[in-house]
N, C-alpha and C positions, 0 to 999 in steps of 0.2 A: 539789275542782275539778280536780285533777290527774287524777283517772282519766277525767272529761271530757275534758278536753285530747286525753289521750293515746288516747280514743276516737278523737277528731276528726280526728286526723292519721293515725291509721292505716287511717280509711275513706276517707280524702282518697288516699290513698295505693292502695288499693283502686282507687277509683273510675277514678285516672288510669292504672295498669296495664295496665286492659283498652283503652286506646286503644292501646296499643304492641303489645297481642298482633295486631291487623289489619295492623300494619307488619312484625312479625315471623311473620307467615302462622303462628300459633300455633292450634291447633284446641281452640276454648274449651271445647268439651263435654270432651276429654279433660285440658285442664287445670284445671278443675274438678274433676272426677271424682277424680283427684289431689294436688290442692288437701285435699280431704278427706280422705283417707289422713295428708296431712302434719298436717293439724291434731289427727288422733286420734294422734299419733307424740305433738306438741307436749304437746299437754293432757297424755298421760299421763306427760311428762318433768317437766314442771314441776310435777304433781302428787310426782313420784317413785313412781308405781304405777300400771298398769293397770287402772281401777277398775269398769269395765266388768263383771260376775261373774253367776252364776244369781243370786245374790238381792237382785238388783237390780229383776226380773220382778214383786217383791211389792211396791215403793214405788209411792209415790201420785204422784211426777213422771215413772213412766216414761212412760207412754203419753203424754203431752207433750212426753217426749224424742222420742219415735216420731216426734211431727206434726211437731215442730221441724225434724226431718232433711230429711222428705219438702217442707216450705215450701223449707229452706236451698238444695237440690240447685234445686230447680225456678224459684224465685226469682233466683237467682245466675247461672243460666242465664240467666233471662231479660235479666237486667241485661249480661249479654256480647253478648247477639242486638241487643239495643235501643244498647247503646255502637256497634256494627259500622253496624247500619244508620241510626240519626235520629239519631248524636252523642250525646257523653258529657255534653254540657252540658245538654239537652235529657231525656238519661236520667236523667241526676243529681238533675236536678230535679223531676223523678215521683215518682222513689226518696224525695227524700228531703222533698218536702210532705208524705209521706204521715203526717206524724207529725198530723194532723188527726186522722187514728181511734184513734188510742192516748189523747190527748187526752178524744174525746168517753168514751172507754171508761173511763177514768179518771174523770170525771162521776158516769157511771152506774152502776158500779161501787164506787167508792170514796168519794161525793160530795165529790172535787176540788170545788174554787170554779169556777164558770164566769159570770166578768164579763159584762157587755157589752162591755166595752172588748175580754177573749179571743176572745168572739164575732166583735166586728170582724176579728180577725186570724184565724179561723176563718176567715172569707167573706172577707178579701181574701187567704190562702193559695188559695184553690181556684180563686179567679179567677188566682190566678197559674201555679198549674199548665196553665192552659186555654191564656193566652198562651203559655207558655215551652212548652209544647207544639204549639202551630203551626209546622211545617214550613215555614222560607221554600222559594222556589219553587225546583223541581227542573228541573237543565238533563238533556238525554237519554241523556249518559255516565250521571247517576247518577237514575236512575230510581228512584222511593219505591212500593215496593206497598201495596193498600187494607189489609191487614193490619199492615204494619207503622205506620201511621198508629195502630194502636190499642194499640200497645207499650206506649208510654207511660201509657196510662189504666189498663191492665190491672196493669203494676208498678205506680204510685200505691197497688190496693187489695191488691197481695199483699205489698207490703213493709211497708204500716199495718196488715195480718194479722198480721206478724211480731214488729212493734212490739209489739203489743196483746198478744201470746202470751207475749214476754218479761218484760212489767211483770207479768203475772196469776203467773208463774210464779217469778218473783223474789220476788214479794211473797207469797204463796201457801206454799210449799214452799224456795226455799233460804235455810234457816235456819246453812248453814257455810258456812264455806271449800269443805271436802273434798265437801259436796251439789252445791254451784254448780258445782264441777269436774267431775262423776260425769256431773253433769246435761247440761252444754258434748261432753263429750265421748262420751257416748250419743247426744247429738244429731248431732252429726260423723259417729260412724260407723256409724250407718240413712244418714246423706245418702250415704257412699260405697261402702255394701253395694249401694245402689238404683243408686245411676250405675256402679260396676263391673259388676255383671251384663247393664246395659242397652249399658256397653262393650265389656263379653266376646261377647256377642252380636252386636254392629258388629262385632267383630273376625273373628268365627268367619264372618260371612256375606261379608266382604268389603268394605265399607260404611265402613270405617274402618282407617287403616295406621299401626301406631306409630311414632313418631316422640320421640328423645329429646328434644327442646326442646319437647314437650309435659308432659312429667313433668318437668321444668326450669322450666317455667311454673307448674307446679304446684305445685312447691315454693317459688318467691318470693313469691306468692299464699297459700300455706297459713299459713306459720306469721306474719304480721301480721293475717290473718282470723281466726284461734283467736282473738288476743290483743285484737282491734277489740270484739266479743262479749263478751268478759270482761270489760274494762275500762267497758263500756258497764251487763254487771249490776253490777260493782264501784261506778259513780256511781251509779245506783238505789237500793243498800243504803248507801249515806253519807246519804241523806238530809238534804244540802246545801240541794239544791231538789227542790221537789217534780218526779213524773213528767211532772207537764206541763209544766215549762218544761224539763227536763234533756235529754227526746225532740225539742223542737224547737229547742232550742239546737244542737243534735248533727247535728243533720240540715240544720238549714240553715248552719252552720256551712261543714261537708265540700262542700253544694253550690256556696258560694260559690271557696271554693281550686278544686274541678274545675272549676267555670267558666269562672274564670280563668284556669288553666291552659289548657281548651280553647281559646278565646280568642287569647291569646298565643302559645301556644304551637303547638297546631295549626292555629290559623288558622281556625277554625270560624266558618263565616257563618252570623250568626242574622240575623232580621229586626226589623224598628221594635217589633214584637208582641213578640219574644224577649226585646228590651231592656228595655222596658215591665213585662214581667212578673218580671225580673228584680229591677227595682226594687222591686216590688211585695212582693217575699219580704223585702226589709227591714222596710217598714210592717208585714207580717205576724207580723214577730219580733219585732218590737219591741214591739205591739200585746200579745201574748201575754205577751209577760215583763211589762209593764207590771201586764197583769189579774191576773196571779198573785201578785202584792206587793200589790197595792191588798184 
């Protein structure tokens, strides 16, 4: 349970970051970009070795490391676009319903138990993501475009991709210590090979001006993001609880401290619909933990 915990607070931590980087006029594309640089520093520190090598090319979790990178860079982005424009507490909560497809995938997959009673909290998570994703109404200083309306729906299915990709891959392939590391940190660095060159190119054209408290962003960001991932396949391989309660314990966990944190702390106006669906995320966890024991 500990490495849950320390899942939890370190995406909770995550989550709240990126509201400060719109106050800090931090440019998230390049502290991401960044961010993954530091975390392949991280990994291989705390490994004690570079593990990255040619024959690594022959393992059966590379190319999974591959996809892992290209979701992380894409994914994390989106989660910085969506914090900036419909709120962290609204993002939060896309992000981190999305533990509904890791769930079913786990079913189908592995034949996990799937109660009625999980089901229930299936169908009241999805209804909660619909509330807590309606935009209360926009005054004309802060104008919402029809795209960004779909922020939200779009992270739900790419961070339940994520999910889904980590459990198949935990369970699947990393049988060490030193695989899960190899594996974390080849994923790190395709995400920061992809977003450095798509940087170098911003750069070379003009399009983008560095700026050091963007690679300062990057670095506060990086190394709690290596360690959120790891500690998250670390609760996986304890096999405490199972994958379906472990992914939505974790997820909805973090949504609730960002929440609140938005909330309190930024002053983030939700609407009657926000609140409601809010609520709803409890019934949801609760429901779930419930089916999983029974």
């Amino acid at each position: 349970m500990l490495y849950l915990l320390l899942s939890i607070l370190l995406n909770a931590y995550l989550g709240i970051l990126f509201a400060y980087f719109k106050k800090y006029k931090i440019d998230i594309f390049q502290a991401i970009v960044f961010n993954y640089g530091i975390c392949v520093l991280t990994g291989s520190i705390f490994l004690g070795t570079f593990p990255v090598q040619p024959h690594i090319l022959a393992e059966p979790y590379f190319r999974w490391a591959l996809a892992m990178g290209f979701l992380f860079i894409s994914v994390f982005n989106l989660i910085g676009i969506s914090s900036v424009k419909v709120g962290i507490t609204i993002t939060q909560t896309s992000n981190k319903l999305s533990f509904v497809i890791p769930v079913l995938f786990s079913y189908f997959l592995y034949q996990e138990q799937i109660t009625p009673i999980k089901i229930a909290g299936i169908a009241a998570a999805l209804i909660a993501v619909l509330l807590v994703s309606t935009k209360p109404k926009e005054t004309k200083d802060n104008p919402t475009t029809h795209w960004e309306y779909a922020l939200p729906f779009v992270l739900f299915v790419s961070s339940g991709i994520i999910d889904t990709l980590t459990k198949y891959v935990e369970h699947t392939f990393l049988t060490s210590e030193a695989i899960s590391n190899t594996y974390l940190i080849t994923g790190f660095l395709t995400a920061f090979l992809i977003g450095i060159s798509v940087l170098g190119y911003l750069f070379l054209t003009g399009k983008r001006t560095f700026h050091y408290r963007n690679l300062l962003a990057g670095i506060v960001l990086g190394v709690p993001n290596y360690f959120s991932i790891y500690y998250l396949v670390k609760a996986l391989q304890s096999k405490a609880l199972s994958s379906s309660a472990i992914i939505p314990i974790n997820n909805i966990t973090v949504l609730f401290v960002v929440s609140l944190f938005g909330i309190f702390v930024f002053n983030e106006k939700l609407s009657k619909l926000n609140y409601i669906g809010l609520i709803l995320t409890i019934m949801a966890i609760l429901l779930i933990f419930a089916g999983d024991k029974l």
